[in-house]
N, C-alpha and C positions, 0 to 999 in steps of 0.2 A: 504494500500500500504506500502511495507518495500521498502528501497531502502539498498540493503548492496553490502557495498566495499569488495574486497578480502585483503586476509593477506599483510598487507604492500601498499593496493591499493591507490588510490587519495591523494601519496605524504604524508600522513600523517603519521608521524614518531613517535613513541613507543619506549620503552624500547625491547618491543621484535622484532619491527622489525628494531631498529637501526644499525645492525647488515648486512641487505640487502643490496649487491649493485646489480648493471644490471645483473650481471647474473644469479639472481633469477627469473628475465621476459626475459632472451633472449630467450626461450623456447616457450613462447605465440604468440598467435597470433596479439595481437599487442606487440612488445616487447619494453613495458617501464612503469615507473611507472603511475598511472595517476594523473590528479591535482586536486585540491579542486574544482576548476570551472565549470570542467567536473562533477563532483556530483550538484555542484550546479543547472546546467543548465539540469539535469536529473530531480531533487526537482522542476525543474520551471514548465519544462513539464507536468509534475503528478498534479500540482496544477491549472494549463491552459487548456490543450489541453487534458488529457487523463480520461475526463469525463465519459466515460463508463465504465472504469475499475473496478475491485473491489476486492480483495484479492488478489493482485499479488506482487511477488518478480520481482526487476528491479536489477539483479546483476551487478554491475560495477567493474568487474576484468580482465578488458584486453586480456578476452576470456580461463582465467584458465579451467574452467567448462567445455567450449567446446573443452578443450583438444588441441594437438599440429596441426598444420596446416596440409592437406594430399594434395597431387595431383590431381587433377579433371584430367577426360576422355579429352584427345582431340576432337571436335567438328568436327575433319576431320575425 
């Protein structure tokens, strides 16, 4: 199991991403940075609950990957 954050993800501050503010994630679908915690409580999962798992990437980037949000079909 890898668990990777995106560029500048879970609040963790760098040299290269000292430089970000919010409107590097206004664009995502969740738009903000994330925090240590939320990695954390990802790490816990992987180590507890997700016993069948086995080669997987758990990205935690605030939905970079999945690209910018689209409108869904109205149901009517």
């Amino acid at each position: 199991m890898l668990v990777g954050g995106g560029c500048g993800a879970a609040g963790f501050r760098t040299p290269m991403t000292a430089g970000f503010d919010d409107s590097y994630v206004r664009g995502q679908p969740v738009p903000r940075f994330g925090e240590p915690g939320e990695v954390a409580r990802m790490v816990l999962f992987i180590i507890t609950d997700a016993t069948f798992s086995t080669g997987s990437e758990c990205v935690l980037d605030g939905g970079i990957l999945a690209g910018p949000p689209t409108g869904l079909a109205s149901a009517d």
